[in-house]
C-alpha positions in Angstrom: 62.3 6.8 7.5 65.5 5.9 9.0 66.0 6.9 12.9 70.0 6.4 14.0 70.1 6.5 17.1 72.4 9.6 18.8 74.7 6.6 20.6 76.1 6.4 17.2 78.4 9.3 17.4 80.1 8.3 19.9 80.7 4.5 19.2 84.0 3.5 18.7 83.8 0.5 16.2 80.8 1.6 13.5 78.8 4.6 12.4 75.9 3.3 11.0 75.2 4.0 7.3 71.5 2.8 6.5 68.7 0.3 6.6 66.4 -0.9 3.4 64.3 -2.9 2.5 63.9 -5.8 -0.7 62.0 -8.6 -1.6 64.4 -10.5 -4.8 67.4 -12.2 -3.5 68.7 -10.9 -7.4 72.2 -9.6 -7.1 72.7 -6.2 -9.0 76.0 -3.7 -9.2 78.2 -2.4 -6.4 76.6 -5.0 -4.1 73.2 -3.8 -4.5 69.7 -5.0 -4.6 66.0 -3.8 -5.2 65.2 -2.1 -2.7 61.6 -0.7 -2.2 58.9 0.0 0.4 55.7 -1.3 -0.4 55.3 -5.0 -1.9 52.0 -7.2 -3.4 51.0 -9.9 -1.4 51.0 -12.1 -4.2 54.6 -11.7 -5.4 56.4 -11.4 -1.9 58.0 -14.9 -0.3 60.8 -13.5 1.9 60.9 -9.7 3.1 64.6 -8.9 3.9 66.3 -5.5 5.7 69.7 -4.8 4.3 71.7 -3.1 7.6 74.8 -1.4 6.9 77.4 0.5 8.8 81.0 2.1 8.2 83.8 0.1 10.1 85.6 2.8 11.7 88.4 0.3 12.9 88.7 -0.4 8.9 92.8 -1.9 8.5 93.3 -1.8 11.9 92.2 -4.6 13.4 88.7 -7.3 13.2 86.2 -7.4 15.7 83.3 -8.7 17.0 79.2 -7.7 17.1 76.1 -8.9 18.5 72.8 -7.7 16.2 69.4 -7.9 16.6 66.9 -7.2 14.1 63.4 -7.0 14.6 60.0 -7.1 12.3 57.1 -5.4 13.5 53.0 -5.1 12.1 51.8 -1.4 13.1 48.7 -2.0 13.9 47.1 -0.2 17.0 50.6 -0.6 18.7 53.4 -3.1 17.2 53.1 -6.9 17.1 56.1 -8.6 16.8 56.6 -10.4 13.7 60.1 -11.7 14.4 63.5 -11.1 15.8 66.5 -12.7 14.8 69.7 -12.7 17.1 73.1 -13.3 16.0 76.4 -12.0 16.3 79.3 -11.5 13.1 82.9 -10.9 13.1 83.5 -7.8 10.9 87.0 -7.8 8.9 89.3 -5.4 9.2 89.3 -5.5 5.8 85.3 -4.3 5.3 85.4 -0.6 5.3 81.2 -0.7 4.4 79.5 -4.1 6.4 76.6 -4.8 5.0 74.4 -7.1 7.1 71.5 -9.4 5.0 68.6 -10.6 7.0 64.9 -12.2 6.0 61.6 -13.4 6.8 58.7 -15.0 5.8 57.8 -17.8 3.1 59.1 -19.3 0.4 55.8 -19.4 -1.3 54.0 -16.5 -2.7 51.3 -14.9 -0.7 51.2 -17.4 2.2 52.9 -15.3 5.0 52.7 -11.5 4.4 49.2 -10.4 4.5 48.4 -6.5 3.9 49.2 -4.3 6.5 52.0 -1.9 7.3 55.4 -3.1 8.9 59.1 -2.2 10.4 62.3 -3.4 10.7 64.3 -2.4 13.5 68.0 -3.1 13.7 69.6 -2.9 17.4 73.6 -2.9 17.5 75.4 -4.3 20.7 72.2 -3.4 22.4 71.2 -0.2 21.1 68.8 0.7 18.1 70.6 2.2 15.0 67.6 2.4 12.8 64.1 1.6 11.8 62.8 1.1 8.0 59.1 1.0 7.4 57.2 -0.9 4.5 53.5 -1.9 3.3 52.0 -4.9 2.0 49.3 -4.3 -0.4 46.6 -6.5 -1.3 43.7 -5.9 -4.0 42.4 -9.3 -4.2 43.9 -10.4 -7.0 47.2 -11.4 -8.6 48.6 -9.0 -11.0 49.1 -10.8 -14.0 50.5 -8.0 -16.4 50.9 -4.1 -16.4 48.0 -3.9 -18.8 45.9 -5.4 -16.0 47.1 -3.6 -13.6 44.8 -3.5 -10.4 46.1 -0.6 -8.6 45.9 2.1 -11.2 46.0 2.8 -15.1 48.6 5.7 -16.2 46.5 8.5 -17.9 49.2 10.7 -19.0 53.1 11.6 -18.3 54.4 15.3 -19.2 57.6 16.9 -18.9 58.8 20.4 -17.9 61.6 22.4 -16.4 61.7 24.0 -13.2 63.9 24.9 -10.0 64.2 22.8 -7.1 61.1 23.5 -5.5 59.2 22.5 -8.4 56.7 24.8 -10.6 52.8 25.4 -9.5 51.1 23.5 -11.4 48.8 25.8 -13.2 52.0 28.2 -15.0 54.0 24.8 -16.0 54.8 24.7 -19.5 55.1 20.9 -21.2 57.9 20.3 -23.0 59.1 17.7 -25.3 62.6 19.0 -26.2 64.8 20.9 -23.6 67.5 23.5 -23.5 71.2 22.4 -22.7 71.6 25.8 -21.7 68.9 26.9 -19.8 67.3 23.5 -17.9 67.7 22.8 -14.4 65.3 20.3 -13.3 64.1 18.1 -15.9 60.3 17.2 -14.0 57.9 14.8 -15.0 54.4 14.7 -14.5 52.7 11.7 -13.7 48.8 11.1 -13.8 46.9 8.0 -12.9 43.4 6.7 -11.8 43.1 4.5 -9.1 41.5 1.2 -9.8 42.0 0.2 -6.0 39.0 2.9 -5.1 37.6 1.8 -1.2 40.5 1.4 0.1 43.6 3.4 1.5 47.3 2.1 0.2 50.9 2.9 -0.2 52.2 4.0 -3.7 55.7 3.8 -4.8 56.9 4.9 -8.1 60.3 4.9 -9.5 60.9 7.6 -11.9 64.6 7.3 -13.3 66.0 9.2 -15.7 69.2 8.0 -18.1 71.1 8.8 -21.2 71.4 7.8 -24.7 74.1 5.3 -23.4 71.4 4.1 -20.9 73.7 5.4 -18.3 71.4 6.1 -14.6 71.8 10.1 -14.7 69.2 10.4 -11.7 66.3 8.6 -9.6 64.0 9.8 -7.7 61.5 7.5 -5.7 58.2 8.4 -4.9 56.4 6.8 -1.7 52.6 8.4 -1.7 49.3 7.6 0.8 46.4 7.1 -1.2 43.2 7.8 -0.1 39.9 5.1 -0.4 38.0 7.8 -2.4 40.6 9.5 -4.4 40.1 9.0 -8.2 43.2 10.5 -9.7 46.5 10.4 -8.3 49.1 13.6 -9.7 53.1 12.4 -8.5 55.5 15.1 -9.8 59.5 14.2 -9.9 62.2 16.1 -11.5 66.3 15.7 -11.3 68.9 17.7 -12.5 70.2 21.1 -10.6 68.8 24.4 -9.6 72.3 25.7 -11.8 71.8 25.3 -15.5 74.2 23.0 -17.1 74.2 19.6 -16.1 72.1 18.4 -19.0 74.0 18.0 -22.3 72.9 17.6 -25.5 71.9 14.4 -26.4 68.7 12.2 -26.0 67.8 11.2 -22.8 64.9 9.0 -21.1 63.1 8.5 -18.5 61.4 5.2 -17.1 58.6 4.7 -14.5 58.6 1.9 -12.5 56.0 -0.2 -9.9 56.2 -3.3 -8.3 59.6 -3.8 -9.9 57.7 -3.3 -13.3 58.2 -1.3 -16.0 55.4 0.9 -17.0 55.8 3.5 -19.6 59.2 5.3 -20.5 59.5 8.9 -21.9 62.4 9.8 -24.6 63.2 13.5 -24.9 65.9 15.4 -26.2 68.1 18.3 -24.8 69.0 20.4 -27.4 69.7 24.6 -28.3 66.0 25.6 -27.3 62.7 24.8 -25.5 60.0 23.1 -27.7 56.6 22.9 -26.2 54.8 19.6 -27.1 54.0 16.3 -26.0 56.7 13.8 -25.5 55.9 10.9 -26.8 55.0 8.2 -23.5 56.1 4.4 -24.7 53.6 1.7 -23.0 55.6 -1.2 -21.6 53.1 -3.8 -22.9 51.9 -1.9 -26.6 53.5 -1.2 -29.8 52.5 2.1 -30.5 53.3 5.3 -27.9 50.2 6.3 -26.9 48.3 7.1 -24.1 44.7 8.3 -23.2 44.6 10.1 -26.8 43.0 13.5 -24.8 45.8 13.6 -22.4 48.5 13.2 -24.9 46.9 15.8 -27.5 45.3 18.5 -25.1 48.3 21.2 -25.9 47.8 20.4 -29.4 46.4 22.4 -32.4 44.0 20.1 -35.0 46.9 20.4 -37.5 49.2 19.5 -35.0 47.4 15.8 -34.1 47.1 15.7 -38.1 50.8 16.0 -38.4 51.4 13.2 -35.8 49.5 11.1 -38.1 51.9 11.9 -40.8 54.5 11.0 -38.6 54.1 7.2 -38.2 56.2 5.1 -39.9 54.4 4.1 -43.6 50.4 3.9 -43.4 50.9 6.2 -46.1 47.1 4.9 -47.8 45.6 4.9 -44.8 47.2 7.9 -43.9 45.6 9.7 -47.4 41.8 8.3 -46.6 42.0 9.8 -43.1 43.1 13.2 -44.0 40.5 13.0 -46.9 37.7 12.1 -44.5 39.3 14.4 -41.6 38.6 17.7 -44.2 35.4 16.7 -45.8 33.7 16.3 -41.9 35.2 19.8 -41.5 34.0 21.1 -44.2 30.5 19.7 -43.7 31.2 21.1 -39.8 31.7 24.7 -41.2 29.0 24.6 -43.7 26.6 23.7 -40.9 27.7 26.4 -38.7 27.4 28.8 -41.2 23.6 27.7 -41.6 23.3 25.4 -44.4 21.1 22.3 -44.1 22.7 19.1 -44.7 20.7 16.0 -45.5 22.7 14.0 -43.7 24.3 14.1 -40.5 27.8 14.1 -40.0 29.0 10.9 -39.5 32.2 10.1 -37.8 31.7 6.0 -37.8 34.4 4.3 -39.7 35.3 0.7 -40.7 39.2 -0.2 -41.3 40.2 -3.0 -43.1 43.5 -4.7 -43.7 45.5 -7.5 -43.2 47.9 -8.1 -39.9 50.0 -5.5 -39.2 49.0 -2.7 -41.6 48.5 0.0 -38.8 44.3 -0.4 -38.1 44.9 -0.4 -34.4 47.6 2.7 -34.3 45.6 4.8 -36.7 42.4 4.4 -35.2 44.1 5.6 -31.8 44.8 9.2 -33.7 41.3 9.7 -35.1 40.0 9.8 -31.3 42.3 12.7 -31.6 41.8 14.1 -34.4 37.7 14.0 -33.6 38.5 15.5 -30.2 39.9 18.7 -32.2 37.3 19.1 -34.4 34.7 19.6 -31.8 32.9 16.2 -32.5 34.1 14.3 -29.7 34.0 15.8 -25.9 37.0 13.6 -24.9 38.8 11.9 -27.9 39.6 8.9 -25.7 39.8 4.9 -27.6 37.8 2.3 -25.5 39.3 -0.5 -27.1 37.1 -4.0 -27.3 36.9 -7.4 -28.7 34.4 -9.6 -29.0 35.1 -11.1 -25.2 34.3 -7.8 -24.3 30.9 -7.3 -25.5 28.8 -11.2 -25.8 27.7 -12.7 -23.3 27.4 -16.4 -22.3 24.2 -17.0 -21.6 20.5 -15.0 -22.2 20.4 -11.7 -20.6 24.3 -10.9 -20.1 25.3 -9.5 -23.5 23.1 -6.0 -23.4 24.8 -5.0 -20.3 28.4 -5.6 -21.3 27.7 -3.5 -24.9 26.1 -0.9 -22.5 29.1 -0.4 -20.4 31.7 -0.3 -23.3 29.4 2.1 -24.8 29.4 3.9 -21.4 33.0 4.2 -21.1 33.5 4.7 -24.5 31.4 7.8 -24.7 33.0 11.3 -25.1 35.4 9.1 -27.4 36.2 5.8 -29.8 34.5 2.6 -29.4 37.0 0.6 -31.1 36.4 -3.1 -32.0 38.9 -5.0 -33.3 38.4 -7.9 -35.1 34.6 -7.0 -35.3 33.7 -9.8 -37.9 33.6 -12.4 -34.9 30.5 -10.4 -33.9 28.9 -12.5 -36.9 30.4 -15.5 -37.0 27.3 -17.2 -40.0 24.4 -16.8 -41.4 22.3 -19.4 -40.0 23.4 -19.4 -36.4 20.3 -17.2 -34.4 21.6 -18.1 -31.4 24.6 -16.5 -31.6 24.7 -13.3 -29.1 26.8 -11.4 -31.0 24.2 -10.5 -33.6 22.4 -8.8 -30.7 25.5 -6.9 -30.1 25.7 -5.6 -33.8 22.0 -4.8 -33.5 22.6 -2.4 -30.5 25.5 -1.0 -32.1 23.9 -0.3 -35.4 20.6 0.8 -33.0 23.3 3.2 -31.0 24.6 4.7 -34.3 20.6 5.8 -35.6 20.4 7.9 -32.1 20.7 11.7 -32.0 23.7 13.0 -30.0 25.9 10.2 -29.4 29.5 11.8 -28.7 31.1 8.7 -29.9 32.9 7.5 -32.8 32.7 3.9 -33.3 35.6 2.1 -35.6 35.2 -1.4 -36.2 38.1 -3.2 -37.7 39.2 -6.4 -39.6 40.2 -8.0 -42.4 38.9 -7.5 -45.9 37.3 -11.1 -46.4 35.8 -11.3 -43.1 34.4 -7.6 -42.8 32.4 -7.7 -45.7 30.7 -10.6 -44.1 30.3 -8.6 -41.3 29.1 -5.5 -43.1 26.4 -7.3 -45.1 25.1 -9.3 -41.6 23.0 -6.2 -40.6 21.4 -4.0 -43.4 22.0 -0.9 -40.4 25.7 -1.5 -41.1 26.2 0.4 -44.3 
């Protein structure tokens, strides 16, 4: 992106060094600050260009410069933005100049609107560079990562490769590497645009540190994204195409948007490649997982099982799953082998326990665990509240509990704190007892492809069990 011009080489007072782009005035190590190339409308006051240069008269002797530097929209030609004029006296002292300019608002959103920009920065005259960035705007303010407008994050895997990265098709995911054998540590990264209709810039940061949290590598990603594309793939990897510059230790990497931390992946580097999932840590949720089908679709039924076994106590709920888990297969074999049960299998389950005993996290895995066992197409966890489903007047609560259902199906419906859904006995004109009624309605049907898990606390789901004699 950055164009010096050829009258550098010759110049006798600078050789110019670079030109970026940053929106926070925040001051970081070795003089540095967050630089990036595309920016939200909502969240951008001032756009600034950073221009720096190497002072070849550096201990010899101060002098003098005159710089320009110019903003630009691209659109059907360039429309000037701004140019700002001044001149500095560079120390002889300053063997790197760096050169801080800015634009635009101090309030959020008022002045940039979305469109794609330059700076250009002209040096006694002549232009040294230019540095292009995008303002995006979806409408609305993003108010946290789990509402993200622009895209959700489906899955992140790792693997090794060389430099020029591994087709995608003969890549083998990895959750532990080899100290001896790995050169570039890649990640994969999957997401599905939310910001479908129109085209935009995507920047991802993917950096990789050590257990001492140490920046071993970064690589940033600036990707075009197209109005009708539904998933967008970014691949990234650091490290060397000569094994040996990873060590044994644990390691992690972090992906970052909009200055915002989105998931971060720990793996280790160890004696030996171990195929596997690594496990991707969500920014704004306890637990570490993702869409439960991308994040379990190397893995074995006993494998997802053994995941279970791995979370931290649960060790009740933990029993009752397993236990439930092996009956549905066993029922699931006898069938295939041709004996006539009297009931269907049923994969509906109700969780009950007080704050904090693991509902949420376990009811994640059984997607998973469904998923393996044939019973579920996807293995995905739609996860809803009562918000989600009733409606505030006549007419809008059947089409919210159709969507859910909708996006839900292939996978698990999970509601959490389902016993708001009936709130009394005597209130009729409550919608959320034409909620349960659906659901209960949805679990009669025939081929549903869906598990749904409703979830509470003991006092108030037995309320909620006995509203609707469908329930049981």
């Amino acid at each position: 992106m950055d164009k010096p011009s050829a009258s550098n080489k010759v110049n006798k007072h600078f050789k110019f060094k670079e030109l970026k782009v940053y929106s926070s005035t925040e001051w970081l190590a070795d003089n540095k600050k967050k630089y990036r190339q595309v920016f939200d409308r909502y969240e951008t006051t001032y756009v600034y260009v950073e221009l720096s240069f190497y002072n070849k008269l550096f201990d010899q002797e101060s002098w003098k410069v005159n710089i320009n530097l110019k903003c630009f929209e691209i659109k059907n030609g360039k429309k000037a933005v701004c140019s700002l004029d001044f001149s500095r006296k560079i120390n002889k002292y300053d063997n790197i100049v760096y050169i801080r300019e800015g634009w635009g608002n101090k309030k959020e959103g008022l002045f940039w609107k979305k469109g794609n920009y330059c700076w250009e920065a002209w040096i006694d005259g002549k232009k040294v560079g230019v540095k292009y960035f995008y303002i995006e705007d979806t409408g609305t303010e993003w108010e946290s990562v789990e509402s993200n407008p622009y895209f959700n994050l489906k899955s992140v895997r790792l693997y090794e490769g060389k430099y020029d990265d591994v087709i995608e098709e003969e890549r083998k995911y990895l959750k532990s590497m080899s100290s001896e054998e790995t050169r570039y540590v890649y990640s994969e990264i999957v997401l599905e645009n939310n910001f479908i209709g129109k085209d935009w810039f995507l920047e991802l940061f993917v950096k990789y540190y050590n257990e001492a949290r140490e920046l071993k590598g970064q690589v940033v990603k600036l990707q075009s994204v197209g109005k009708d594309d539904d998933l967008i793939k970014i691949s990234a990897g650091w490290g060397s195409n000569t094994p040996g510059s990873w060590r044994f230790g644990n390691y992690i990497v972090d992906i970052i948007f909009l200055n915002t931390l989105i998931a971060s992946v720990p793996f280790e580097v160890d004696d030996q490649f171990i195929e596997g999932q690594a496990p991707v840590v969500l920014s704004y949720k306890d637990d570490s997982y993702l869409s439960t089908s991308d994040l379990v679709g190397n893995l074995t039924f006993e494998e997802v099982v053994a995941k279970l076994d791995n979370l931290i106590g649960l060790s009740q709920i933990k029993k009752k799953v397993k236990e439930h888990a092996q009956y549905i297969q066993f029922l699931k074999l006898r069938k295939e082998k041709g004996f006539e049960e009297e009931e269907r299998i049923n994969i509906h389950s109700v969780f009950i326990g007080n704050p904090g005993t693991g509902k949420t996290t376990v009811a994640k895995m059984m997607g998973a665990i469904y998923h393996k066992m044939g019973l579920l197409s996807k293995g995905h966890v739609h996860e809803v509240d009562r918000v989600d489903l009733v409606g505030e007047y006549i007419g809008q609560t059947a089409p919210k509990v159709k969507e859910a259902l909708e996006k839900a199906r292939g996978g698990v419906l999970f509601i959490d704190e389902a016993y708001s859904l009936a709130r009394s006995n005597d209130d009729s004109k409550d919608f959320g007892r034409e909620v349960i009624e659906m659901l209960v309605k949805e679990m009669s049907s025939g081929d549903l492809d869906m598990a749904i898990i409703v979830a509470g606390y003991p006092k108030e789901m037995k309320h909620f069990i006995e509203s609707n004699p469908g329930l049981k």
